[in-house]
LOMARTOR-818087 format. One record per residue (C-alpha): x, y, z. Coordinates in steps of 0.1 Angstrom, whole numbers, plus 2048, in hexadecimal, padded with zeros to 3 digits. Layout:
XYZ ...
% end
This chain:
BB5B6A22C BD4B5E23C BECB7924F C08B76239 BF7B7A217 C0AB8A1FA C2AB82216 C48B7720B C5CB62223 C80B57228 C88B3C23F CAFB34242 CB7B10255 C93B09248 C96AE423D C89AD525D C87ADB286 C7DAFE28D C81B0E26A C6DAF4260 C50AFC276 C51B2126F C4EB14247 C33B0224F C1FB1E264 C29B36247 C1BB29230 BF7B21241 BF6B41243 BF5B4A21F C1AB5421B C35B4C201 C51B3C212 C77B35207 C87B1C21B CAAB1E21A CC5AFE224 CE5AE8221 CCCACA224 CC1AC9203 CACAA5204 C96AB1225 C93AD4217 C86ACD1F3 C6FAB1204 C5FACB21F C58AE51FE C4CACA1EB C32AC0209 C29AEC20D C25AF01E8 C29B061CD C2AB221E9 C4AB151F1 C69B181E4 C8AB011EF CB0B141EE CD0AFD1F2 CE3B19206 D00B1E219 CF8B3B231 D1CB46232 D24B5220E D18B78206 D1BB651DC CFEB4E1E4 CE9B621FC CE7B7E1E1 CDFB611CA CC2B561DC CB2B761E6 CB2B811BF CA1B601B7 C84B631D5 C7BB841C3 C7EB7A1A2 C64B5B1AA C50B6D1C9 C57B901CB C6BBA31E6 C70B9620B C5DBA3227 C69B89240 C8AB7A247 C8FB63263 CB4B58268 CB5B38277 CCDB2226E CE7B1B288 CFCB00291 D06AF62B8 D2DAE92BF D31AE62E4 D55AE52E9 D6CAEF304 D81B102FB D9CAF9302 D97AE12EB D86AF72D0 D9AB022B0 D9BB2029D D8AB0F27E D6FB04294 D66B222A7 D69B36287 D4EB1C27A D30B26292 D36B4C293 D37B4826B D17B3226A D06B43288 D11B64285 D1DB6F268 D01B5C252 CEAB74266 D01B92259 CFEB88239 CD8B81236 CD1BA4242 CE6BB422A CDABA320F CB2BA2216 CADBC6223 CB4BD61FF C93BC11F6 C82BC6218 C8ABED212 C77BEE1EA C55BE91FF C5CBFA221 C50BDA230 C68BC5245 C6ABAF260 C8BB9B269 C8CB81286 CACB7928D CACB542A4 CC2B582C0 CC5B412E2 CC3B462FF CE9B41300 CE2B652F2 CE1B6E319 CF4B5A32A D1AB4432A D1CB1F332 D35B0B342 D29AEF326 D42AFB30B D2FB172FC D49B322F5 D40B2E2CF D1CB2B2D2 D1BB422EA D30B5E2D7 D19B592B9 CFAB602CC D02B7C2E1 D0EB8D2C3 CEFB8B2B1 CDDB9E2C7 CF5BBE2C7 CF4BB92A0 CCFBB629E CCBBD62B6 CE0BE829B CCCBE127E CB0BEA28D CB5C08295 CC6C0F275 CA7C03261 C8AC1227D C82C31264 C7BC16244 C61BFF253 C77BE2258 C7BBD427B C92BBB28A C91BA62A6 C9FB872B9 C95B672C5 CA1B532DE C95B322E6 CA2B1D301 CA3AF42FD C8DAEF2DD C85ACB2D6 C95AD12AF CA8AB429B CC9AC42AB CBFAC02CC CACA9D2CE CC7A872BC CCCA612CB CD9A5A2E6 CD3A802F6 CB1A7930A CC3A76327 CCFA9A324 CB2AA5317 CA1A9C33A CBBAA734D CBBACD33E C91AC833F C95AC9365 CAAAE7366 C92AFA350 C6DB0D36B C58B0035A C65ADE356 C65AD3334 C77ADE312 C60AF32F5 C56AE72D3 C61AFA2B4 C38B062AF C3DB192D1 C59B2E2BE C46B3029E C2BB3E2B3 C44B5C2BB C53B6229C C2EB6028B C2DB7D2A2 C48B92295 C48B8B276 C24B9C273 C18BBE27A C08BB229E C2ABBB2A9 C30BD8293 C3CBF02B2 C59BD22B8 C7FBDC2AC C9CBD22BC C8FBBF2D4 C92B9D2E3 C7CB842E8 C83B65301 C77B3E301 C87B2F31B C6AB22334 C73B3734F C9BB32351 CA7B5934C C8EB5E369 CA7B4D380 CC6B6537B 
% end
């Protein structure tokens, strides 16, 4: 028996790097998973490899239209949602200076609003079986500015954490919890790109312990809240980061 039988499970930003490896550990574990994506080739090819206990969405995370569309369809094929983990995200590190409006409005859309939107349209499903769990993915840019460009970034990820807080506490009496994650340097397809080793080294160094974490490490955690071994968890945070926050 796998710890996630009779589950259903959605995974936004799920086509490959971390959303990937949640998919993956999911499934192993006996649940139904919909991966949701722009990148359609890499997402149908990662269901196709799961199986029929996966299901692949073309999605864009920012319209309410196709969210609703997608939720209606998990249930109709699996049943209703118990997990939702929001992860897609995108990075832009740009100087406020040089940043335009369009832009900035870009990552809070994709990284904040998405979130927004995903909540408000799983938690009517989550709330027909009184059975929820929502991991919202965060960074550790969650806690903290940077001098790197981050404004954006940053924005988006602080404000999930006074959004997730909210819901929780709104949905604490119906069974449904919510939580963040925040993972420091992840080795993900967004972060090892050519040509970025060097920097990749370099931010190694600054991190205790000396090295950046795989995307298994964070499944590990989300595994965690997204099953009832951390059925006393709402509203909280939960940190990756190999010992930076320490340092403040």
């Amino acid at each position: 028996m796998g710890k996630f039988n009779g589950k259903v499970v959605l995974i936004t930003g799920g086509a490959r790097g971390m959303g990937a490896a949640h998919a993956q550990a999911f499934v192993k574990e006996g649940a139904k998973v919909a991966i949701s994506d722009i990148l359609v080739e890499e997402g149908e090819k990662l269901a196709a490899e799961l199986g029929e206990q996966v299901k692949f969405y073309q999605h864009d995370v920012t319209n309410q239209a196709e969210w609703e569309a997608v939720v209606d369809d998990i249930e109709n094929t699996f049943g209703p949602i118990h997990v939702l983990v929001n992860n897609a995200g995108i990075v832009l590190m740009k100087s406020i200076l040089d940043m335009s409006e369009e832009e900035y409005r870009k990552v809070i859309d994709i990284n904040q609003v998405s979130v927004f939107l995903g909540m408000k349209s799983v938690l009517p499903s989550m709330l027909k079986t009184k059975d929820g769990s929502i991991i919202n993915i965060s960074s550790l840019a969650g806690f903290r500015g940077s001098s790197h460009g981050s404004v954006a970034y940053s924005a988006s990820k602080f404000a999930l954490r006074g959004m997730t807080k909210a819901v929780a506490l709104e949905m604490a009496r119906e069974g449904i919890r919510v939580n963040t994650v925040h993972p420091g340097l992840i080795l993900t397809p967004m972060t090892v790109q050519k040509g970025a080793e060097e920097i990749i080294e370099h931010l190694s160094k600054e991190i205790p312990m000396q090295r950046a974490a795989h995307p298994e490490e964070v499944t590990k955690l989300v595994m965690f809240l997204a099953s009832s071994d951390s059925s006393f968890s709402t509203g909280s945070e939960y940190i990756l980061d190999g010992g930076q926050l320490a340092e403040l």
